[in-house]
HTML snippet that shows the backbone in 3Dmol.js (N, CA, C, O; Angstrom):
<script src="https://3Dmol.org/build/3Dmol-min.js"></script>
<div id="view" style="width:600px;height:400px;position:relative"></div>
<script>
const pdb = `
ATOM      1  N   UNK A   1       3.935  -5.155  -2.049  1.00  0.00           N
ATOM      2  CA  UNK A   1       3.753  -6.175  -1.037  1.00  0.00           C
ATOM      3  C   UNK A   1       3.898  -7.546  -1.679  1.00  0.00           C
ATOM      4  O   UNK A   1       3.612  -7.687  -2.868  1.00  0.00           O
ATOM      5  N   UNK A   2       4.179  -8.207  -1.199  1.00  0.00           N
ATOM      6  CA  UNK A   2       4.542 -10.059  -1.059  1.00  0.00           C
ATOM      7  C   UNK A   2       3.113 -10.728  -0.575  1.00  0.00           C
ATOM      8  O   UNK A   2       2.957 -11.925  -0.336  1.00  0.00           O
ATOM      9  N   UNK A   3       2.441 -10.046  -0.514  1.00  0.00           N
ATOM     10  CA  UNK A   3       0.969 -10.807  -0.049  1.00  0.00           C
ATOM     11  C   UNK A   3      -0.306 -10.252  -0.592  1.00  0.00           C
ATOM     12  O   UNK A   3      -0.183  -9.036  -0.731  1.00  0.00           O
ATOM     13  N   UNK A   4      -1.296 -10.614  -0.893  1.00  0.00           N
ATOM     14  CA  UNK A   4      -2.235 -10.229  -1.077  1.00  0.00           C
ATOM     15  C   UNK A   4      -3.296  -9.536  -0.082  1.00  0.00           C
ATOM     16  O   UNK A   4      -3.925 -10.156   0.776  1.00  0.00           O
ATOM     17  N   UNK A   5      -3.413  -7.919  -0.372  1.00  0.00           N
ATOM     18  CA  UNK A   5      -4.134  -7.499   1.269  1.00  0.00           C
ATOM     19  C   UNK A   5      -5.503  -7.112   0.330  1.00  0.00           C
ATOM     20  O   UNK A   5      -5.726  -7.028  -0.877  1.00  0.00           O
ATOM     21  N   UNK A   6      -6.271  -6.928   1.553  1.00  0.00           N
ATOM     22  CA  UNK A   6      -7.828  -6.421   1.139  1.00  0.00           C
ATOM     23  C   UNK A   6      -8.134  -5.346   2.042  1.00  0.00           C
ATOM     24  O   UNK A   6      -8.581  -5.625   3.154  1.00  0.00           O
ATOM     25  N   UNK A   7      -7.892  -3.786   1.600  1.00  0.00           N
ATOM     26  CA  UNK A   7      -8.049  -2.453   2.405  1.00  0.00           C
ATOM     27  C   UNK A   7      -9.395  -2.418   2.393  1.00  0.00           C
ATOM     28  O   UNK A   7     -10.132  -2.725   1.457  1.00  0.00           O
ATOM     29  N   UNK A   8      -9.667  -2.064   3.384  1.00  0.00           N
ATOM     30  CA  UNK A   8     -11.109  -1.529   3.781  1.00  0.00           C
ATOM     31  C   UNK A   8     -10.873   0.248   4.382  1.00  0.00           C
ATOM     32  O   UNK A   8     -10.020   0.754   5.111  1.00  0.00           O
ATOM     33  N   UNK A   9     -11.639   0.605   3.926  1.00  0.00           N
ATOM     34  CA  UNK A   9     -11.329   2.371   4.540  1.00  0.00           C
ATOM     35  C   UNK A   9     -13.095   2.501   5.661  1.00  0.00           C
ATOM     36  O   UNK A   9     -14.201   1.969   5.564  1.00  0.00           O
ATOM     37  N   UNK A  10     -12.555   3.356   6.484  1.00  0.00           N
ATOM     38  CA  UNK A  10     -13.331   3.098   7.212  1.00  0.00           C
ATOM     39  C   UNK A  10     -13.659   5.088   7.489  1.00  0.00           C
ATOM     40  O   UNK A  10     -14.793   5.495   7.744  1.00  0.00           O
ATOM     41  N   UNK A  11     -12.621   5.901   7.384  1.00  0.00           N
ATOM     42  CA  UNK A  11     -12.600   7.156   7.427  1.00  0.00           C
ATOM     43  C   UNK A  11     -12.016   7.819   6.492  1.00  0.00           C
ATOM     44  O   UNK A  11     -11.055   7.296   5.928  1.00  0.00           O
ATOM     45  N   UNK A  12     -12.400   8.947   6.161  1.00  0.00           N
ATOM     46  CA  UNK A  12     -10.937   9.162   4.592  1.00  0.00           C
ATOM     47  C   UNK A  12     -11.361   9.225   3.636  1.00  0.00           C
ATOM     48  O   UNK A  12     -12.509   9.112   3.204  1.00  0.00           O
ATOM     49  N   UNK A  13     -10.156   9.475   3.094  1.00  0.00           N
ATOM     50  CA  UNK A  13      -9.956   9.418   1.499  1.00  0.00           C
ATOM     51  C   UNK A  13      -8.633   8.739   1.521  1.00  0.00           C
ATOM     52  O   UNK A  13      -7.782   8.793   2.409  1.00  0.00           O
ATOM     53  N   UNK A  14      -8.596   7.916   0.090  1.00  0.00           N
ATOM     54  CA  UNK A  14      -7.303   7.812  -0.446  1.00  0.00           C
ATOM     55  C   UNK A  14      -7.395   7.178  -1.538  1.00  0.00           C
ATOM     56  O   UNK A  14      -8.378   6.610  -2.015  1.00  0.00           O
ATOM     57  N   UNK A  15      -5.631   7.351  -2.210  1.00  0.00           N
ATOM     58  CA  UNK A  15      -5.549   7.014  -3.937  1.00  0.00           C
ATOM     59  C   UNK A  15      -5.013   6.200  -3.530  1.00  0.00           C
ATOM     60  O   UNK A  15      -4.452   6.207  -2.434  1.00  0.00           O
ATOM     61  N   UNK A  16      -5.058   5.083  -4.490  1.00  0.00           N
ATOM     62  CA  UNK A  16      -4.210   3.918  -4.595  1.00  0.00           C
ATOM     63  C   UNK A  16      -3.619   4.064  -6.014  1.00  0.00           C
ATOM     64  O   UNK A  16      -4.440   4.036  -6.932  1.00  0.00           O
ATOM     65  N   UNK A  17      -2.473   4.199  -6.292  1.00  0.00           N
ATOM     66  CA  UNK A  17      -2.123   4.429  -7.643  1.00  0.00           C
ATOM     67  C   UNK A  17      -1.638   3.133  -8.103  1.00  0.00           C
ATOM     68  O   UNK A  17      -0.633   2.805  -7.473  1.00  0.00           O
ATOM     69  N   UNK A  18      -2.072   2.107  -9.157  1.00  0.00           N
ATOM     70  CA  UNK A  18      -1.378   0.754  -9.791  1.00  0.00           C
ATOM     71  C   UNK A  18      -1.363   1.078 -11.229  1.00  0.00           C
ATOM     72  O   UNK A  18      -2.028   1.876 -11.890  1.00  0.00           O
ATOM     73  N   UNK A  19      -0.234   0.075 -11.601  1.00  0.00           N
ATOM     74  CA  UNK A  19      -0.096  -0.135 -13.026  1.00  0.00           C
ATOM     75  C   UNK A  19      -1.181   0.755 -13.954  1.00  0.00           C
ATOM     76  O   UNK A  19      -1.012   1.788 -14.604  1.00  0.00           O
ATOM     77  N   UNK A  20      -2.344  -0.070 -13.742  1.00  0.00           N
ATOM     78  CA  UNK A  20      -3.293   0.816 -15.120  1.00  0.00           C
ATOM     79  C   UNK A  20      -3.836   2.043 -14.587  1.00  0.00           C
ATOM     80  O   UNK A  20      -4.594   2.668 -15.330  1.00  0.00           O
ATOM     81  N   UNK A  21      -3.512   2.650 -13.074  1.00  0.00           N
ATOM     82  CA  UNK A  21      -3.904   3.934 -12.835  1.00  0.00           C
ATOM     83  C   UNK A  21      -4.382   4.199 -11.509  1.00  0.00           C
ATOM     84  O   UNK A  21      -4.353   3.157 -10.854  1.00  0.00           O
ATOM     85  N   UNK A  22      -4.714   4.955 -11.001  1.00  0.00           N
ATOM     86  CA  UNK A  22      -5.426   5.754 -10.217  1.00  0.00           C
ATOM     87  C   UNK A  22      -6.665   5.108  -9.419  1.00  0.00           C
ATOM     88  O   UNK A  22      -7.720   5.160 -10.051  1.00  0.00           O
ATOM     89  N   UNK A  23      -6.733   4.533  -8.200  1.00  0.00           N
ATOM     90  CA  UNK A  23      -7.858   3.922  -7.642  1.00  0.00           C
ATOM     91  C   UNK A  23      -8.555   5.000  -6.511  1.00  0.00           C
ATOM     92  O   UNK A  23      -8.054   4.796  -5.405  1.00  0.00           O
ATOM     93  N   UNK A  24      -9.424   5.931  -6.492  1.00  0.00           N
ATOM     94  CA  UNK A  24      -9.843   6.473  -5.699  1.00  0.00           C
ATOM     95  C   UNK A  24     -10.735   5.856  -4.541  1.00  0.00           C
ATOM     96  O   UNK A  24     -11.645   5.106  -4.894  1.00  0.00           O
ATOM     97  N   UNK A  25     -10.554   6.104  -3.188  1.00  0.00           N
ATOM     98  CA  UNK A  25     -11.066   5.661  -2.606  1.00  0.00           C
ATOM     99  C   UNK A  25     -11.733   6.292  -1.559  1.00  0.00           C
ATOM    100  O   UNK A  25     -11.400   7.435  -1.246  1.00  0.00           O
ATOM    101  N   UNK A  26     -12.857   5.561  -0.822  1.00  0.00           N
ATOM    102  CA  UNK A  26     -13.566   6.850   0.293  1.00  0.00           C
ATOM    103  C   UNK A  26     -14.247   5.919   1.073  1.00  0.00           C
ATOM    104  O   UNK A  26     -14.711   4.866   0.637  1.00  0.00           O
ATOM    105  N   UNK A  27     -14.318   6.369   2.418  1.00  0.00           N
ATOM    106  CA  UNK A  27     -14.902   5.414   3.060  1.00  0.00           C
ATOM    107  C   UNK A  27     -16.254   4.511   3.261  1.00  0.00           C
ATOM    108  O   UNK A  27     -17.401   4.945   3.159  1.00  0.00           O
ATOM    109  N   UNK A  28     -15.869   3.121   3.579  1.00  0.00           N
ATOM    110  CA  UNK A  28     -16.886   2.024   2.798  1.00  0.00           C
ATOM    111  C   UNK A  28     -16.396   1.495   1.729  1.00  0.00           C
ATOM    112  O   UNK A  28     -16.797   0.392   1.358  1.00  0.00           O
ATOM    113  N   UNK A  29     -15.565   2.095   1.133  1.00  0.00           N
ATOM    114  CA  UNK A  29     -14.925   1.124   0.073  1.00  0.00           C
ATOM    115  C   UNK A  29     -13.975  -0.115   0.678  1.00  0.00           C
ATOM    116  O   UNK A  29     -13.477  -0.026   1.800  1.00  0.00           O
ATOM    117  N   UNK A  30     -13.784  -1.242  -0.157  1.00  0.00           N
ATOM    118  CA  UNK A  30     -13.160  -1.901  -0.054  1.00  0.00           C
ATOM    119  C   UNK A  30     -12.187  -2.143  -1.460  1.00  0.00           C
ATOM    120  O   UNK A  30     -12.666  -1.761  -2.528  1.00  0.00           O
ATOM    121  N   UNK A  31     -10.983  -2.702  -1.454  1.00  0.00           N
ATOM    122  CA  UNK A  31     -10.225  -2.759  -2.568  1.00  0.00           C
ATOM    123  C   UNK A  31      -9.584  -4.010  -2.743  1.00  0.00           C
ATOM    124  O   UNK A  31      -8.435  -3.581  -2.850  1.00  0.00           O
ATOM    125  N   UNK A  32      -9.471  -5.237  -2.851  1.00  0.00           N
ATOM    126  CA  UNK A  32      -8.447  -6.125  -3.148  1.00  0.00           C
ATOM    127  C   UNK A  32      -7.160  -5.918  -3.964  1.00  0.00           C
ATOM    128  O   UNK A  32      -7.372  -5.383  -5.052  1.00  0.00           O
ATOM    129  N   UNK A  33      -5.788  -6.236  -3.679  1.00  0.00           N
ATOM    130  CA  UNK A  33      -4.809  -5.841  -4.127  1.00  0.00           C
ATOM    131  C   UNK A  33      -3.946  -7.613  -4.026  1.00  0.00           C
ATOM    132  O   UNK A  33      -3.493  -8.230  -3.062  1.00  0.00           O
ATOM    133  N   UNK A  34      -4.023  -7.933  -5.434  1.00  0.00           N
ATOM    134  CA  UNK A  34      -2.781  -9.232  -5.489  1.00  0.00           C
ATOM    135  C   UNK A  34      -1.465  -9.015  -4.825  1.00  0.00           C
ATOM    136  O   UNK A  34      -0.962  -7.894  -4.755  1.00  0.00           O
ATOM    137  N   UNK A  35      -0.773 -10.340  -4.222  1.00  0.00           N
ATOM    138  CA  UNK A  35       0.550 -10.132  -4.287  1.00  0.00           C
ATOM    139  C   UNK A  35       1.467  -9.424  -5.400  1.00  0.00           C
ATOM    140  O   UNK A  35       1.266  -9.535  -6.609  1.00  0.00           O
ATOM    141  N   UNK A  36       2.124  -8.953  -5.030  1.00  0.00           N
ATOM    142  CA  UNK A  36       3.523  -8.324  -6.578  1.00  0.00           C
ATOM    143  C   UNK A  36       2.985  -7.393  -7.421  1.00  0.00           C
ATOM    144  O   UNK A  36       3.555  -7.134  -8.481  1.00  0.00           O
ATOM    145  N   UNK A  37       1.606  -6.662  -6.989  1.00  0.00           N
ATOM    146  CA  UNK A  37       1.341  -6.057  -7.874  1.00  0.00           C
ATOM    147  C   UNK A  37       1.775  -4.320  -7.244  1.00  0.00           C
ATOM    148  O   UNK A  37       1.405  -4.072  -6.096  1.00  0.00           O
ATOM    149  N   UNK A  38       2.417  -3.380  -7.903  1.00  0.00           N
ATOM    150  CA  UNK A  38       2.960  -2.359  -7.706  1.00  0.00           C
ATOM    151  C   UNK A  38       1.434  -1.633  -6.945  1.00  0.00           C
ATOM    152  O   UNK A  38       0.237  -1.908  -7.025  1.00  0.00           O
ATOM    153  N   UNK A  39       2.125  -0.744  -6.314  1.00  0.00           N
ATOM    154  CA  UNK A  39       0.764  -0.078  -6.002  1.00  0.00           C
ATOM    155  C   UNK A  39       1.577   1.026  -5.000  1.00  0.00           C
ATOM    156  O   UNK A  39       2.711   0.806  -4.575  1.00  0.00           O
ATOM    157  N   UNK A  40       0.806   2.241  -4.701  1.00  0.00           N
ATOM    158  CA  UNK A  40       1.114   3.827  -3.112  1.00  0.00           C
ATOM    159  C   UNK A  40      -0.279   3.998  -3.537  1.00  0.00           C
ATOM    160  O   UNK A  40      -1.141   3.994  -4.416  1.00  0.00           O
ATOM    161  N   UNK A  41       0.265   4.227  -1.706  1.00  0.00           N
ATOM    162  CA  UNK A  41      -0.900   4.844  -1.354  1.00  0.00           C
ATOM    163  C   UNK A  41      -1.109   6.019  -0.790  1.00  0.00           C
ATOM    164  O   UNK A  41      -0.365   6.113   0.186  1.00  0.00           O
ATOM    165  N   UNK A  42      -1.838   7.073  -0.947  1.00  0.00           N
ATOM    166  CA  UNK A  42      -1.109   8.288  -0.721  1.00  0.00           C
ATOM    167  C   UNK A  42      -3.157   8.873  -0.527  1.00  0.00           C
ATOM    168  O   UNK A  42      -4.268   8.623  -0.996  1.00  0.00           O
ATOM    169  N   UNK A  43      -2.460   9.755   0.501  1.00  0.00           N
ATOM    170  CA  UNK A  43      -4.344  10.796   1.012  1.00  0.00           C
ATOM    171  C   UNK A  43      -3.428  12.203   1.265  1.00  0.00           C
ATOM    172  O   UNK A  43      -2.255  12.385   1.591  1.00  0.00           O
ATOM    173  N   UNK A  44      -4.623  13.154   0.931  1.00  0.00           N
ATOM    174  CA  UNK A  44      -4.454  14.745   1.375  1.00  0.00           C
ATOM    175  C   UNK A  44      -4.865  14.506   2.817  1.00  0.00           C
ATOM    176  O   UNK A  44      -4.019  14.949   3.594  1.00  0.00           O
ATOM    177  N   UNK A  45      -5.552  14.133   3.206  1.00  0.00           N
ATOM    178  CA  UNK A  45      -6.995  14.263   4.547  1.00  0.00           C
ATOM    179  C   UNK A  45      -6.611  13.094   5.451  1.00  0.00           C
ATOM    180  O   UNK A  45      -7.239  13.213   6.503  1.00  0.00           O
ATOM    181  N   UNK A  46      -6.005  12.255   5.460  1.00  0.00           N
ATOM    182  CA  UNK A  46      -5.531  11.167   6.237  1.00  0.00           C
ATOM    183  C   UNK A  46      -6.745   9.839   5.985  1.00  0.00           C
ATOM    184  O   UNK A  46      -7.630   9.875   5.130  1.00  0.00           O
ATOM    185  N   UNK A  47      -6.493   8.658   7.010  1.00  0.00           N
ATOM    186  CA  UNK A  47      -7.843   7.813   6.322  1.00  0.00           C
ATOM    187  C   UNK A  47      -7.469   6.811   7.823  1.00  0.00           C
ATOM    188  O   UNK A  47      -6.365   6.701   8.356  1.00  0.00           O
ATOM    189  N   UNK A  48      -8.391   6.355   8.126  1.00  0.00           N
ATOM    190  CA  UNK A  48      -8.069   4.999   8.987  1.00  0.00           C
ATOM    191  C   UNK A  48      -8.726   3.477   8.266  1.00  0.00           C
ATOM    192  O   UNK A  48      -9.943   3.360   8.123  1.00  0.00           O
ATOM    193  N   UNK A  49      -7.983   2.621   7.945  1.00  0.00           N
ATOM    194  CA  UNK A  49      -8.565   1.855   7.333  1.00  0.00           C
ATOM    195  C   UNK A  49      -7.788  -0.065   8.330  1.00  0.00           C
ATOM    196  O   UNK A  49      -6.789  -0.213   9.033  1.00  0.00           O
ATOM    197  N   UNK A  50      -8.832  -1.070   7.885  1.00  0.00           N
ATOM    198  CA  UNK A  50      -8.527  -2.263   8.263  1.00  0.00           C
ATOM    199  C   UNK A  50      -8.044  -3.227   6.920  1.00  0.00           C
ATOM    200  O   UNK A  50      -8.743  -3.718   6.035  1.00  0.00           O
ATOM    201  N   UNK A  51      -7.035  -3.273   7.068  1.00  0.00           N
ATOM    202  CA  UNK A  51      -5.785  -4.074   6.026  1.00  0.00           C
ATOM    203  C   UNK A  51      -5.961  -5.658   6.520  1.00  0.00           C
ATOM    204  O   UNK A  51      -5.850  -6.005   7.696  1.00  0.00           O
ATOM    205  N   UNK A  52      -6.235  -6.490   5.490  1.00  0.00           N
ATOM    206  CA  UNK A  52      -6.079  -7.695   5.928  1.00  0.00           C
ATOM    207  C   UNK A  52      -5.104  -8.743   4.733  1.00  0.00           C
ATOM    208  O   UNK A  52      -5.028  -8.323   3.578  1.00  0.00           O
ATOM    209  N   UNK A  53      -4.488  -9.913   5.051  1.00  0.00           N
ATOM    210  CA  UNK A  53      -3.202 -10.482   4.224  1.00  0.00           C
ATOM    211  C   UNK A  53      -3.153 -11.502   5.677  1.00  0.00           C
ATOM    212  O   UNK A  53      -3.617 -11.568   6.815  1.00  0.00           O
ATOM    213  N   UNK A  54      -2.114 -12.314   4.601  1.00  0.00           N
ATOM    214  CA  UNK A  54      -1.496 -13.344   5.307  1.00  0.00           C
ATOM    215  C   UNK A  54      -0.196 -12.970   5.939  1.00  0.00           C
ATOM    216  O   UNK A  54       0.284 -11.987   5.376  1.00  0.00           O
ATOM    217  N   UNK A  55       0.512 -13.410   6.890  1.00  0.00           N
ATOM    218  CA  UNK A  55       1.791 -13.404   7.575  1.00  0.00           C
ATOM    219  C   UNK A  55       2.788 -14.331   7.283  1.00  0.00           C
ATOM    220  O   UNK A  55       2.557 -15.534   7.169  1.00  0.00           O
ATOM    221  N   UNK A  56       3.912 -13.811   7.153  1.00  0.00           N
ATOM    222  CA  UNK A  56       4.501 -12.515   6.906  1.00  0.00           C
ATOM    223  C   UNK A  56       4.408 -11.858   5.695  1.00  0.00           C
ATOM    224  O   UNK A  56       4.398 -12.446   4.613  1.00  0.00           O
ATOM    225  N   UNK A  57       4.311 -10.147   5.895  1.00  0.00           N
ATOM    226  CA  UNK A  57       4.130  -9.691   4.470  1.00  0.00           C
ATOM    227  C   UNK A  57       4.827  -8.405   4.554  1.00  0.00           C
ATOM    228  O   UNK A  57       4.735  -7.454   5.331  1.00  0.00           O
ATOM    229  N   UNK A  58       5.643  -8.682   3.398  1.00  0.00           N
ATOM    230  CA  UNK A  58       6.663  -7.707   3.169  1.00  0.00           C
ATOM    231  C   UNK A  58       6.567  -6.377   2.082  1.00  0.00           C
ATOM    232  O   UNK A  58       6.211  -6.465   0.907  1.00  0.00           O
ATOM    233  N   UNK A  59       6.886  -5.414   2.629  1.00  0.00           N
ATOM    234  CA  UNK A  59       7.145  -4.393   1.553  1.00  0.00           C
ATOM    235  C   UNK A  59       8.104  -4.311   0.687  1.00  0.00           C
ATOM    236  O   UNK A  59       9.049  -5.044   0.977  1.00  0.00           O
ATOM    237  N   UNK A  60       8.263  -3.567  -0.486  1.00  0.00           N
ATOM    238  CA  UNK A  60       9.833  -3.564  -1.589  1.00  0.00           C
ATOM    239  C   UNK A  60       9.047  -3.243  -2.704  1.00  0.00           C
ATOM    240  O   UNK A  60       7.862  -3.231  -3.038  1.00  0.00           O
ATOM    241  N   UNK A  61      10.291  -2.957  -3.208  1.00  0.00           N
ATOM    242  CA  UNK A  61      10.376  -1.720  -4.901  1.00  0.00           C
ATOM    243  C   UNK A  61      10.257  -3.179  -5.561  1.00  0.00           C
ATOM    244  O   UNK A  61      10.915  -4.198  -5.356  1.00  0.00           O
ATOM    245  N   UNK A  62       8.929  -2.854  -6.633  1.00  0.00           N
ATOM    246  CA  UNK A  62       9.449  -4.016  -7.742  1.00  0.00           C
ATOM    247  C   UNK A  62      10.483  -4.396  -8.866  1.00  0.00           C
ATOM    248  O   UNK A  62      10.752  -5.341  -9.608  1.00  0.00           O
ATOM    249  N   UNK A  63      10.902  -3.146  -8.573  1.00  0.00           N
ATOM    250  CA  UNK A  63      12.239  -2.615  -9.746  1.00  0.00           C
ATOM    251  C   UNK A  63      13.674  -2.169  -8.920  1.00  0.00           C
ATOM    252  O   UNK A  63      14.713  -1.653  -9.333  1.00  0.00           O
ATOM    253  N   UNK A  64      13.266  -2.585  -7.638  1.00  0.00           N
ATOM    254  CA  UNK A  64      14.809  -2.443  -6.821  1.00  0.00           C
ATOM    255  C   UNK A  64      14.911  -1.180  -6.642  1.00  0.00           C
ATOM    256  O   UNK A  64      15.685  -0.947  -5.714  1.00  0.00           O
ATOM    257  N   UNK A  65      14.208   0.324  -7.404  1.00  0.00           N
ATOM    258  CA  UNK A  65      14.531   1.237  -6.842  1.00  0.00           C
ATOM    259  C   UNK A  65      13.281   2.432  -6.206  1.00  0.00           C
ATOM    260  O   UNK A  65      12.160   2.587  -6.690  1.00  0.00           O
ATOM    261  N   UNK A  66      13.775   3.068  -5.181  1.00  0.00           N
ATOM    262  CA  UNK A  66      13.002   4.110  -4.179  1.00  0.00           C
ATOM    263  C   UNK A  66      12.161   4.839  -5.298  1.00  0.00           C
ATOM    264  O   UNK A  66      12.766   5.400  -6.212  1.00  0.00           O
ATOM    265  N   UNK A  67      10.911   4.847  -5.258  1.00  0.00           N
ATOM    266  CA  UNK A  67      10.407   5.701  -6.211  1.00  0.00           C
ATOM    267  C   UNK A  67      10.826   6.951  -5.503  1.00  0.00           C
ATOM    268  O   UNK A  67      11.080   6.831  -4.305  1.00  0.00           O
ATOM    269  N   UNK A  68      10.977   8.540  -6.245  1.00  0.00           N
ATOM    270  CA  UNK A  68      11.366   9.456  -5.755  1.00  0.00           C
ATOM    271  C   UNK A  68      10.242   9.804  -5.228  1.00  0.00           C
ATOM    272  O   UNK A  68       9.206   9.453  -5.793  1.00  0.00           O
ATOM    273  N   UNK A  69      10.195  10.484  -4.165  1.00  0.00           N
ATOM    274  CA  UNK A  69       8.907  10.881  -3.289  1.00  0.00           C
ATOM    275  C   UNK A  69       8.462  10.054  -2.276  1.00  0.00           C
ATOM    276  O   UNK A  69       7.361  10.288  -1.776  1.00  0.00           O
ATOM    277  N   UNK A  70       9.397   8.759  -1.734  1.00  0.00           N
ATOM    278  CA  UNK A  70       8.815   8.138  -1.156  1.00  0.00           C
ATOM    279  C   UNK A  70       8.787   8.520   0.482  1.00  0.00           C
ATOM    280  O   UNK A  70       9.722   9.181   0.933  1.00  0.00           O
ATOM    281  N   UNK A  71       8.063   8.234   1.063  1.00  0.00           N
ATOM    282  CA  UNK A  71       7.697   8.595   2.366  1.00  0.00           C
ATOM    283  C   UNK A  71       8.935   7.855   3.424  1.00  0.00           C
ATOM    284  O   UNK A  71       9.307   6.801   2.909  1.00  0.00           O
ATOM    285  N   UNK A  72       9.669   8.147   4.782  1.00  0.00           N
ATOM    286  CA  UNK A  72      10.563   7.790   5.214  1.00  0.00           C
ATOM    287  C   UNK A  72       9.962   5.917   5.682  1.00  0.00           C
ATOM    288  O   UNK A  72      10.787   5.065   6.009  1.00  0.00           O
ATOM    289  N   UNK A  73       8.617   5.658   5.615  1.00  0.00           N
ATOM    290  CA  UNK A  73       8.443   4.282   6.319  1.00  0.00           C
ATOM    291  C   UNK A  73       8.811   3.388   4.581  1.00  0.00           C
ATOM    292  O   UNK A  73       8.996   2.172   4.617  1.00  0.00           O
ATOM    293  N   UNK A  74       8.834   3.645   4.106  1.00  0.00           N
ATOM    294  CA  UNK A  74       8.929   3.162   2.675  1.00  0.00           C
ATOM    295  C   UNK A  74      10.425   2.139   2.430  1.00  0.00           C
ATOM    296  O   UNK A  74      11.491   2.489   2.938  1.00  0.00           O
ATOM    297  N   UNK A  75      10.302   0.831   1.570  1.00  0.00           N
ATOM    298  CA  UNK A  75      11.479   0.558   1.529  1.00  0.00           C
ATOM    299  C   UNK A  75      12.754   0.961   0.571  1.00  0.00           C
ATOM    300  O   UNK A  75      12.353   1.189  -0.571  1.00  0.00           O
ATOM    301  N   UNK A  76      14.050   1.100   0.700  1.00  0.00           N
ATOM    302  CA  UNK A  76      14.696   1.616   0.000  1.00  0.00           C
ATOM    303  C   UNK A  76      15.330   0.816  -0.795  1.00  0.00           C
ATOM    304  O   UNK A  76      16.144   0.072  -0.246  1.00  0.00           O
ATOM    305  N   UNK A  77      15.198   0.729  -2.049  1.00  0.00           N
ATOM    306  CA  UNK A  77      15.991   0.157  -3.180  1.00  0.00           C
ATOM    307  C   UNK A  77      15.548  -1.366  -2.946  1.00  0.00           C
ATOM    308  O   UNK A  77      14.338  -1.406  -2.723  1.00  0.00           O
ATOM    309  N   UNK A  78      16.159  -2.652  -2.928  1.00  0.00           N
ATOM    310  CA  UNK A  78      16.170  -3.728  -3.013  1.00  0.00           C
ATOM    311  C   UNK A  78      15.664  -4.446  -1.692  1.00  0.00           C
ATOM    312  O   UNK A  78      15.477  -5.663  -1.696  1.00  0.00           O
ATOM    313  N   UNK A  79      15.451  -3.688  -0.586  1.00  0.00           N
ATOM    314  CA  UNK A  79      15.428  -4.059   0.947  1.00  0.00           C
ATOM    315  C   UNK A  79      13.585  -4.339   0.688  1.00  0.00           C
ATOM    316  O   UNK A  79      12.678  -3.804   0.050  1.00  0.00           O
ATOM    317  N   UNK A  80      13.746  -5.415   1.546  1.00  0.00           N
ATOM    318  CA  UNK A  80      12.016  -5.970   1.808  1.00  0.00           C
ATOM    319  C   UNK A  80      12.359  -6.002   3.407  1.00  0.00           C
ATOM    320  O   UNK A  80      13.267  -6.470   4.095  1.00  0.00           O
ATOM    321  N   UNK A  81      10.803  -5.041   3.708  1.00  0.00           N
ATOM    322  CA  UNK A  81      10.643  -5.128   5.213  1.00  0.00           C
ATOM    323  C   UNK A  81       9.596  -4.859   5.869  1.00  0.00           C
ATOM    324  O   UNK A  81       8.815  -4.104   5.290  1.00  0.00           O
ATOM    325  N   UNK A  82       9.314  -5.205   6.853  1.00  0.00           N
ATOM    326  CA  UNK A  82       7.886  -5.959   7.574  1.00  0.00           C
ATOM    327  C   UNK A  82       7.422  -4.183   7.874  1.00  0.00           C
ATOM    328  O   UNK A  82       8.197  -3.325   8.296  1.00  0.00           O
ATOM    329  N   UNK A  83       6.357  -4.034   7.616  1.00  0.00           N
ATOM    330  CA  UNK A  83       6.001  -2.363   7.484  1.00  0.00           C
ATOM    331  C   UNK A  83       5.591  -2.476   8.833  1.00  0.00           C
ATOM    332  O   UNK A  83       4.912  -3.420   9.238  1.00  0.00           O
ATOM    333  N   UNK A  84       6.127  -1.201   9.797  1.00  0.00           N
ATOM    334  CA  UNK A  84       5.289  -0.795  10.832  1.00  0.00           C
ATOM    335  C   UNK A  84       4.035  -0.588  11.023  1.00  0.00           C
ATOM    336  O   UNK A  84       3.456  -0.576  12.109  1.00  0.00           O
ATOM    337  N   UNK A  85       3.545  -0.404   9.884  1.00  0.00           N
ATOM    338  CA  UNK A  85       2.126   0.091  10.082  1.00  0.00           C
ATOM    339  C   UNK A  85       1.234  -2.003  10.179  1.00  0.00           C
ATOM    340  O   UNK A  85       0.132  -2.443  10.506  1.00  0.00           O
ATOM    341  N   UNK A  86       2.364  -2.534   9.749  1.00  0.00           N
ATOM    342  CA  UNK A  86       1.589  -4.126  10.215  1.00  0.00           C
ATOM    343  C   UNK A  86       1.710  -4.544  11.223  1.00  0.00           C
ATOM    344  O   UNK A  86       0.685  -4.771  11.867  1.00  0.00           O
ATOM    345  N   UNK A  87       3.190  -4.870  11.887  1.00  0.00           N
ATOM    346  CA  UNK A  87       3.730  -5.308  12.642  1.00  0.00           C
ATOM    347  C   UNK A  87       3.316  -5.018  13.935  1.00  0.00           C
ATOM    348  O   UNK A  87       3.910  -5.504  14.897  1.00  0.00           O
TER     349      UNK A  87
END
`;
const viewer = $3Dmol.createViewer("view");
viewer.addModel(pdb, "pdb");
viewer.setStyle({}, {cartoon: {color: "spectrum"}});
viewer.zoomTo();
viewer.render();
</script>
C-alpha cells in the first residue's frame, strides 16, 4: 500500500506477513502498517476487520512483480490499484 492503514480485527484470525516476519493476529488486536512497507495478508478462518488510511490508497508489488500465490483481487506486476475491498 501507498498509505499508511491501521487494521483493527474485530472477528478472526489473521497473518500479516512483513519484511522481518510473521504478525499473528486475533481479534481485538490492532496493527499499524507504514506506507511502502511490503506486507499479505492471509487467514485459514476468514476475519472481519476495520481498515483505516488516508485517500487515495493504492495497492502494488514493491518489486514490480506478482508474488506467486497471489489471490485474483491482488495487483499484477507494476499496476497500482484502488483495492475493492476499499473502494
Amino acid at each position: 500500500m501507498d498509505v499508511e492503514q491501521i487494521w483493527t480485527l474485530l472477528t478472526g484470525t489473521a497473518t500479516v506477513t512483513l519484511p522481518d516476519g510473521p504478525v499473528p493476529l486475533t481479534a481485538g488486536d490492532t496493527l499499524a502498517l507504514p506506507d511502502t512497507l511490503a506486507r499479505q495478508i492471509a487467514t485459514a478462518d476468514g476475519f472481519t476487520a476495520i481498515v483505516a488510511g488516508p485517500s487515495p490508497a493504492h495497492a502494488y508489488n514493491p518489486d514490480a512483480v506478482t508474488p506467486e500465490g497471489a489471490c485474483g483481487l491482488a495487483p499484477r506486476d507494476a499496476e497500482r490499484l484502488l483495492p475493492p475491498w476499499i473502494a
